[in-house]
MARZADO-420494 format. One record per residue: residue in three letters; y, x, z of N, C-alpha, C in turn. Coordinates in steps of 0.05 Angstrom, whole numbers, plus 5000, padded with zeros to 4 digits. Atoms other than C-alpha are relative to their C-alpha. Example, Ala and Ser with C-alpha at 12.3 -4.5 7.8 and 13.67 -1.06 7.14 Angstrom:
MARZADO-420494
ALA497650185000491052465156502450185000 SER497649844999497952735143502249855014 
end
This chain:
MARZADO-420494
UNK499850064971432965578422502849895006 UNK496350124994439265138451499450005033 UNK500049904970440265368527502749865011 UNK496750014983446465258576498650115024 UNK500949804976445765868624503949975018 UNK498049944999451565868678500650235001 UNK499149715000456466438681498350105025 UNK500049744991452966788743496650015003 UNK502650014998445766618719499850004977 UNK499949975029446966768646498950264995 UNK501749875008441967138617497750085019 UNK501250044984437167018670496950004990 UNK502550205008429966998664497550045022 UNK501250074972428267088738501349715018 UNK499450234987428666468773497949915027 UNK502050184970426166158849499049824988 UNK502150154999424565548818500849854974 UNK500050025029422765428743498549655000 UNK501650154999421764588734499849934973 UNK500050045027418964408667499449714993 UNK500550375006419363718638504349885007 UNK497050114999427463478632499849755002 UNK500550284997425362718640502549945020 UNK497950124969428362298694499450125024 UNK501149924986423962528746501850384997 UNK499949555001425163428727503349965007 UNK496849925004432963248713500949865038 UNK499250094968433562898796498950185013 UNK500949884985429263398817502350285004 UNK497649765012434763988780502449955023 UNK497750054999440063578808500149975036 UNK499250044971437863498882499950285011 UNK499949624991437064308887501750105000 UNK497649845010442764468853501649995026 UNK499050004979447164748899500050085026 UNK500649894978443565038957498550295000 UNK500949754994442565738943497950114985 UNK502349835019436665878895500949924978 UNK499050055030436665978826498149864988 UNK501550215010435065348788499349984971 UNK499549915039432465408711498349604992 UNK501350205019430564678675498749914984 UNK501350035040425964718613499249774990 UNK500250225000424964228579499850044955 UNK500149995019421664178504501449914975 UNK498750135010426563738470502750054997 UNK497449935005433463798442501850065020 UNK498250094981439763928480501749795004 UNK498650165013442863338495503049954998 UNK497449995011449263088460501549845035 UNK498550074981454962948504499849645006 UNK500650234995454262288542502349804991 UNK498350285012457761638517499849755022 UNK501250214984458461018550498049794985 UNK500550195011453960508534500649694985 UNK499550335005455859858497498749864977 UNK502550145022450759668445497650104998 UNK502650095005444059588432498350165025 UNK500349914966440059608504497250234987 UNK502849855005433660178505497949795009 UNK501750144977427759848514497949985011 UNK501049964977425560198565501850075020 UNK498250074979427759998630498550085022 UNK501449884970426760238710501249725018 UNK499950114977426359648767500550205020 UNK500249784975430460148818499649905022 UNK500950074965428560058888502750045012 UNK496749954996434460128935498450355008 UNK500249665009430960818950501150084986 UNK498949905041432061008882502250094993 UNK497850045010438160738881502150235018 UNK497849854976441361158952498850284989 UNK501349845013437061758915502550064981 UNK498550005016441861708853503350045016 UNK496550024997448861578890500450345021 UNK499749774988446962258940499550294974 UNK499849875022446362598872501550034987 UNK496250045016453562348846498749904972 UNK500050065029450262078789500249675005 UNK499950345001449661288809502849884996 UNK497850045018456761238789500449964975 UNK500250135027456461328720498049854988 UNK501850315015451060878714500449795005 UNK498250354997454560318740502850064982 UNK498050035015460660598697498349854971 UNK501350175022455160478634499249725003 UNK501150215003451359988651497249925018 UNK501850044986447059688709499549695005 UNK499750234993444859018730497649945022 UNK501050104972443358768801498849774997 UNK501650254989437358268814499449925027 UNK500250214975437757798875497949864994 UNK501850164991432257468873496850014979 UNK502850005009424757488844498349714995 UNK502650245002420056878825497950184979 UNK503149935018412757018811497849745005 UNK502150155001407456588795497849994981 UNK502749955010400956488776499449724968 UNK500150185035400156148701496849855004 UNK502750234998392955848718500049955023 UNK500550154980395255548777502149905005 UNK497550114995400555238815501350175021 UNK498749874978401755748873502450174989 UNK497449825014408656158865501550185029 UNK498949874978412756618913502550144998 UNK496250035019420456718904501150195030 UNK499549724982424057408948502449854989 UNK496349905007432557338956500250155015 UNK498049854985436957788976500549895024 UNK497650104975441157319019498749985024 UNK501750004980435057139061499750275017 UNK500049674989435057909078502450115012 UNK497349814993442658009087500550244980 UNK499649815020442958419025501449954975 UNK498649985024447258468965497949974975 UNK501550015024441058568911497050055015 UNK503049914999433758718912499950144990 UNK500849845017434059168864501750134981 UNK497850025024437959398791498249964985 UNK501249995020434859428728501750144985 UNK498349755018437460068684498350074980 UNK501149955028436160268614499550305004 UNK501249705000431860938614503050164996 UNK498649895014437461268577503149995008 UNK497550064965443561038629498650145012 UNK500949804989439061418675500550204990 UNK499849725006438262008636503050104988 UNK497949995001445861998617500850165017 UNK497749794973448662108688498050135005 UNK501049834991443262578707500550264982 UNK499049805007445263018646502450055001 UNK497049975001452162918658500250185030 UNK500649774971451263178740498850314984 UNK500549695005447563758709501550214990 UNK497949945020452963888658501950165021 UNK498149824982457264058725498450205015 UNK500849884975452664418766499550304992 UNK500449745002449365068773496950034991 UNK502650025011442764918742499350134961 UNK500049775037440865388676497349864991 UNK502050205024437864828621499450164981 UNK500849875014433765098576498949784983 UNK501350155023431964658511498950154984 UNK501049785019427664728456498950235006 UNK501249894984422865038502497649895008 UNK503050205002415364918492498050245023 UNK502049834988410965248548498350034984 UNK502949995017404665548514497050135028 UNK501249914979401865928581500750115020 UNK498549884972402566138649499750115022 UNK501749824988399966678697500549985031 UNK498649934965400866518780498750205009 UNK499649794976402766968825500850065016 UNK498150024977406767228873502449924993 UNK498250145022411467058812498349994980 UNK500750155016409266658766500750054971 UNK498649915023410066898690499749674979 UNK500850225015411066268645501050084975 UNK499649925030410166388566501049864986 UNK498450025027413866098510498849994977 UNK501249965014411165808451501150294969 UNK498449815023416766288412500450255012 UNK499049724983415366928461501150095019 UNK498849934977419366848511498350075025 UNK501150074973417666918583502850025016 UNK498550064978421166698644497350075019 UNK501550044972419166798715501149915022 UNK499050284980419366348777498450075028 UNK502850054980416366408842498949715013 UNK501550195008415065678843500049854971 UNK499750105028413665268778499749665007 UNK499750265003414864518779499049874980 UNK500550155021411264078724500449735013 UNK499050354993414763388723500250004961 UNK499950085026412963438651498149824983 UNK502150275000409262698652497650004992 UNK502250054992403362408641497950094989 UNK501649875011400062858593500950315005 UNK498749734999402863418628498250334995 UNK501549705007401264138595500150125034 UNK500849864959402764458673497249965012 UNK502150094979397564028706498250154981 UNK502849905021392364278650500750285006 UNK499849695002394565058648499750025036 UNK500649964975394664988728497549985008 UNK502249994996388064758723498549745022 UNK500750204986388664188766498749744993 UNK501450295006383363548764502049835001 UNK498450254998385662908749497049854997 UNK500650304999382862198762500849794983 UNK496350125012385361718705496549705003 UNK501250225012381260988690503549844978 UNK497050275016384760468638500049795014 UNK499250284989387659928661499449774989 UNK501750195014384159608606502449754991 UNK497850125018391459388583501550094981 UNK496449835008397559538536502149835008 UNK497950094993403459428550502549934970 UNK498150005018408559078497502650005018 UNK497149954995415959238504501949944991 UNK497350195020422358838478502350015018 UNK497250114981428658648493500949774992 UNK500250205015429557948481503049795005 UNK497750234988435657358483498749755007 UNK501150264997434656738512501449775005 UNK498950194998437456078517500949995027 UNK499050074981438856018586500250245021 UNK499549734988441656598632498549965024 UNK502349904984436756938677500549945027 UNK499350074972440356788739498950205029 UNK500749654990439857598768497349905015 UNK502349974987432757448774498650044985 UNK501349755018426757828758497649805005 UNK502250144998421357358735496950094991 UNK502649935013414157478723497549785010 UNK502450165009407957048703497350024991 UNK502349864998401357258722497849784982 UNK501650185018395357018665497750235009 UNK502349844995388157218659500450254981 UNK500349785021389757718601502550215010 UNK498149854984395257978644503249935008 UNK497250064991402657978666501750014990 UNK498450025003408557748643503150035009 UNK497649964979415758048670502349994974 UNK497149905013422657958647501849955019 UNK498349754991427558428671502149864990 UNK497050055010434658138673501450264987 UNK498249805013439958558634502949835001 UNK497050105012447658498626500149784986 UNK499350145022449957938586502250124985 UNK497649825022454058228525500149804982 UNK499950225027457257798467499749775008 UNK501350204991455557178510498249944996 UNK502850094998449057288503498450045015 UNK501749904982443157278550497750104993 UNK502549745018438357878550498050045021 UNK501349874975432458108593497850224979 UNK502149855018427858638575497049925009 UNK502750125003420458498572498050185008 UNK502949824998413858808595498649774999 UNK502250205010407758378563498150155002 UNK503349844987401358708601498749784983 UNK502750115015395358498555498350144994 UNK503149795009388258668537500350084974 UNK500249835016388559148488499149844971 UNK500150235021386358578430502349824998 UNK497850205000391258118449502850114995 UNK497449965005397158598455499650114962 UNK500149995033394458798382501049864972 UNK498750265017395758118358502649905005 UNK497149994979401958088398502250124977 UNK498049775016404758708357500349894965 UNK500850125036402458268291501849854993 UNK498050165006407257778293502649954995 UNK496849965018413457588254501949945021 UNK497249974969419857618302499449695008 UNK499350314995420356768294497249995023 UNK502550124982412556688323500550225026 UNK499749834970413757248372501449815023 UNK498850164971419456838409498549814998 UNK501050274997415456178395498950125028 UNK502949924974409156528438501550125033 UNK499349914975412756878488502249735010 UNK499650304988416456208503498849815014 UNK502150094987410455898511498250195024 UNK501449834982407356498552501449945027 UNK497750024966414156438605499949745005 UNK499550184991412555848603504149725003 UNK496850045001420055688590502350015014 UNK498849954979422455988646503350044997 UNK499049945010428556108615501249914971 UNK500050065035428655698548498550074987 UNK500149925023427455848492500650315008 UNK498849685007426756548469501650084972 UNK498950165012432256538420499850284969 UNK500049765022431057318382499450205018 UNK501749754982427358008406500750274968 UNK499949815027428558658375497550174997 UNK502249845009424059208352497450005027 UNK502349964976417259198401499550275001 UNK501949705003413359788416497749835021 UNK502650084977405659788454500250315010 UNK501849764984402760278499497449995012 UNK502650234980396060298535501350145035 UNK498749974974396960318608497250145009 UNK502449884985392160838656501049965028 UNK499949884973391060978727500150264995 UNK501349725007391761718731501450085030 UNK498449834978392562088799498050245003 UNK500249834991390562778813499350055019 UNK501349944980386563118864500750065017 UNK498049864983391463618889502749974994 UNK497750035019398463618875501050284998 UNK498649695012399264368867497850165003 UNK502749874996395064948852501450344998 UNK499249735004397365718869503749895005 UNK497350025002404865668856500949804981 UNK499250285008404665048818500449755009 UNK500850324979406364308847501249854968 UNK499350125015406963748805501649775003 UNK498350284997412863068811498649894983 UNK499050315016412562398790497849994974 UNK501950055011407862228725497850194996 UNK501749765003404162928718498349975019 UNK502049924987401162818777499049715006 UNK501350204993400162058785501649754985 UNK499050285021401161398737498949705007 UNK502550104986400060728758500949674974 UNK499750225018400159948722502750005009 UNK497450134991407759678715500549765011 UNK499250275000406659078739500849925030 UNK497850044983410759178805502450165001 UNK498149815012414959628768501250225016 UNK499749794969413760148823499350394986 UNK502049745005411160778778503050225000 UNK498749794988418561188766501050005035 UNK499450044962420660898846498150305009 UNK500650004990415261278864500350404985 UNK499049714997416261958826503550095010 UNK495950024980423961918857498650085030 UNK499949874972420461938926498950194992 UNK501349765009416162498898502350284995 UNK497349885005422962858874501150045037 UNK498850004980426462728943498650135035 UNK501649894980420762948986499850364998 UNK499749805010419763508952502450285000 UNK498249875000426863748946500350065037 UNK500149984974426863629024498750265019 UNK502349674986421064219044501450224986 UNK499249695011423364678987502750105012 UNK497449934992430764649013500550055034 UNK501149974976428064739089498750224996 UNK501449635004423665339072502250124988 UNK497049615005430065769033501149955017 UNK497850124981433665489091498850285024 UNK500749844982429065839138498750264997 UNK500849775018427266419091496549995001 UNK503749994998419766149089499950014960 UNK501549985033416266239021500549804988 UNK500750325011418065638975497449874990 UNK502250075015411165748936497450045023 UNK502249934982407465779000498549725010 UNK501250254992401465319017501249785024 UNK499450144960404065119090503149734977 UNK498650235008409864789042499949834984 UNK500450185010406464498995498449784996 UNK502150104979401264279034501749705014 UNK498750124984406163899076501749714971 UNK499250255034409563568999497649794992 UNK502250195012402263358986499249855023 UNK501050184980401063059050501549725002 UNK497550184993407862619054499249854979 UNK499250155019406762388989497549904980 UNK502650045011399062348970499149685011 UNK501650114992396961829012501749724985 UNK497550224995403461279004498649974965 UNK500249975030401761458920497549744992 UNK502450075001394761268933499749715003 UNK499350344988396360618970500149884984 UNK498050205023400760428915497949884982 UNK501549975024395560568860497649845017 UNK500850204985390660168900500449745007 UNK499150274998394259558913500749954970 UNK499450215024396459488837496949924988 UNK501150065017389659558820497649785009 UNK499950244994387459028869501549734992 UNK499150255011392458588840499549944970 UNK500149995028390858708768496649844997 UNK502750144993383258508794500049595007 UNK499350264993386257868829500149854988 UNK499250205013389257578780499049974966 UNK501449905013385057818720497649725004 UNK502050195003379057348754500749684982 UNK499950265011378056768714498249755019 UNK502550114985372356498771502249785019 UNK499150164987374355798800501350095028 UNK498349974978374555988870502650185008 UNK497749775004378056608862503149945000 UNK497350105004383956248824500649835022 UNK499450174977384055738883501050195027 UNK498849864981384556298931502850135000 UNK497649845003390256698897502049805001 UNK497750085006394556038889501049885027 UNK499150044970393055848961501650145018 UNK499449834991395156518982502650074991 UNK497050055003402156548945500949835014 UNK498450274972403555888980500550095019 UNK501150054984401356059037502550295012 UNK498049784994405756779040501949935001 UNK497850104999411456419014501649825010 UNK498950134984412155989074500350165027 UNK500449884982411356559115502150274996 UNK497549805002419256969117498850345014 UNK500049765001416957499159498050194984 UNK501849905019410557649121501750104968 UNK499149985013415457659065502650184999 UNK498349924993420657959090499150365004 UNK501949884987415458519111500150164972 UNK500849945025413458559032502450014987 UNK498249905019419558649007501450295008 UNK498849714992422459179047498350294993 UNK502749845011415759559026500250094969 UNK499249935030417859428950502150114998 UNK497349985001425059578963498950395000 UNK501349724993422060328985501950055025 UNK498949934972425660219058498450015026 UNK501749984983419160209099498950374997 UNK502749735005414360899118501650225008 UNK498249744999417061629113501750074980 UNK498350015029422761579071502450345018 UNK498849614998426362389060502549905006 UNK497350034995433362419071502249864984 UNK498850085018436362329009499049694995 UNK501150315013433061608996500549775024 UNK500050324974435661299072501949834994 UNK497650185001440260799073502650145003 UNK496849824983448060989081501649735002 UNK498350154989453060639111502349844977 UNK498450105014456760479044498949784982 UNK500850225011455559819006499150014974 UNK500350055026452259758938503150054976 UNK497749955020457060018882499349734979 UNK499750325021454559438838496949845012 
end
């Protein structure tokens, strides 16, 4: 077992609120509690990790499109500092278009009065400054910590595959998308495939990305590349290559040289040449959302309880509001000495944050339908209909503030503040 208990919660193994899963999602959830009075425990099955470094070589590649949510989320956490000390990069502007047609639709900043649209951060810069905030706080990490079972109650007993037990009077599973919680809680899930995988790179290219975040919708699916830093004078973006599950097969087949040929030809050359890509990986991609989001004294964040396609790169954005909402009721009930694990509050978590989920997961999988058709009129409609938006600012204007995550019931931690973009 490798722990970090603080001094006045050392040797603890009662806790208010036990969240399991250390991801990005469990470690913002740790980090927006910390601090207000209950005792916070972290588990989390995986090593402890080593002391943080800055980043300066070789990018992860897996990457988060943050929202500015996201982003005012992170800086009321004290962690969006050292991720602009490692390594972040701000996109101004978007072009998307449709590869079997001619319609296209292009988002700036400046048009908005805004500094960025967005960042683009390497998984692992995230999880950096969120273990580095934890590192100071008052939150008792527990690694090398495999739930095996878990009994609700009025406290909650959670087992240990090595014996232990802890207890919690609520339990948090933000321990993603095959989460053991949601299963021992007992809660349904909803999943379909997306009837894609997803390939993953990080590639150079001949001509710099120009902080914009392009993507190139085909019948076999979507093409996005994700600006990144330039390092070495070279230009980098990272890659998501949505394909049908055959194609990304053959995808994964190929020798580095034909890889950039094809994906050159796929972007269409949006960018040059693709000039070298490093190691790939696939995935397959699901729908998965859940019925309830808590059951007894269990609630679940961010992938455990709902997963959706990346191809508006909206799926962690949306466990961040999940996180921020969340921390909002629980820190309002100890506030007012109401029950944290009590329906009336989690009731009120699943209401704020069920429906907005649903939306989401709904509209990608209308667009995954859209642009999927291969049927003449169809394509005539979708390319009329980019045009047709993209002469239309406030309609656009409308749709971005929606992606940005600055429309609806946004919690506290995720509003705007009065201070300007750190990068």
């Amino acid at each position: 077992m490798s722990e970090r208990l603080n001094n006045h919660h050392a040797g603890s193994t009662e806790f208010d609120i036990m969240i399991v899963g250390g991801g990005m999602v469990g470690s913002a959830l740790a980090c927006a509690l910390d601090g207000h009075g209950m005792k916070v425990a972290l588990l989390d099955a995986g090593s402890a990790p080593t002391d943080s470094v800055p980043v300066t070589t070789g990018f992860d590649p897996r990457v988060c499109a943050l929202t500015e949510a996201s982003r005012q989320l992170f800086v009321q956490l004290g962690a969006w500092k050292d991720m602009v000390a490692d390594r972040v990069c701000p996109y101004k502007r978007m072009y998307v278009w449709d590869g079997e047609g001619t319609g296209n639709i292009q988002f700036g900043a400046a048009e908005m009065h805004l500094s960025s649209l967005g960042h683009i951060v390497e998984n692992n810069v995230i999880q950096g400054a969120l273990n580095k905030r934890l590192s100071a706080g008052d939150v008792s990490c527990l690694y090398d910590s495999k739930v095996q079972s878990i009994e609700p109650g009025f406290v909650t007993q959670v087992g240990l595959t090595d014996g232990r037990v802890y207890k919690a009077k609520l339990v948090v599973g933000a321990d993603g998308a095959e989460s053991k919680m949601r299963q021992l809680a007992g809660i349904p899930l909803n999943r379909r495939d997306c009837l894609h995988h997803a390939v993953v790179t990080t590639i150079e290219t001949e001509r710099y990305h120009d902080d914009t975040a392009w993507q190139r919708f085909s019948n076999t699916g979507p093409l996005a590349f994700l600006p990144l830093p330039d390092q070495d004078g070279k230009h980098r973006c990272s890659v998501v290559w949505s394909q049908v599950p055959e194609e990304a097969t053959r995808i994964m087949q190929l020798d580095d040289a034909e890889f950039c040929r094809q994906l050159t030809r796929a972007s269409e050359g949006c960018l040059g040449k693709v000039v070298a890509a490093t190691e790939r990986f696939s995935y397959p991609l699901r729908h998965r959302h859940v019925r309830r989001y808590y059951s007894d004294s269990v609630v679940l964040v961010g992938d455990a309880a709902h997963t959706i396609h990346p191809l508006a790169g909206q799926g962690v954005n949306l466990g961040l509001l999940d996180v921020a909402v969340l921390a909002e009721e629980l820190i309002h009930a100890f506030e007012r000495g109401a029950n944290i694990a009590g329906a009336s509050v989690l009731s009120r978590y699943q209401r704020r944050r069920m429906g907005d989920n649903l939306a989401m997961l709904g509209a990608m999988e209308g667009f995954q339908h859209l642009f999927g058709a291969d049927a003449l009129p169809v394509r005539w409609l979708r390319n009329a209909g980019l045009k047709l938006t993209n002469r239309l600012p406030e309609v656009k204007h409308k749709l971005i503030r929606h992606a940005m995550g600055l429309e609806g019931d946004l919690p506290r931690l995720c509003r705007e503040q009065t201070e300007s973009p750190a990068a």
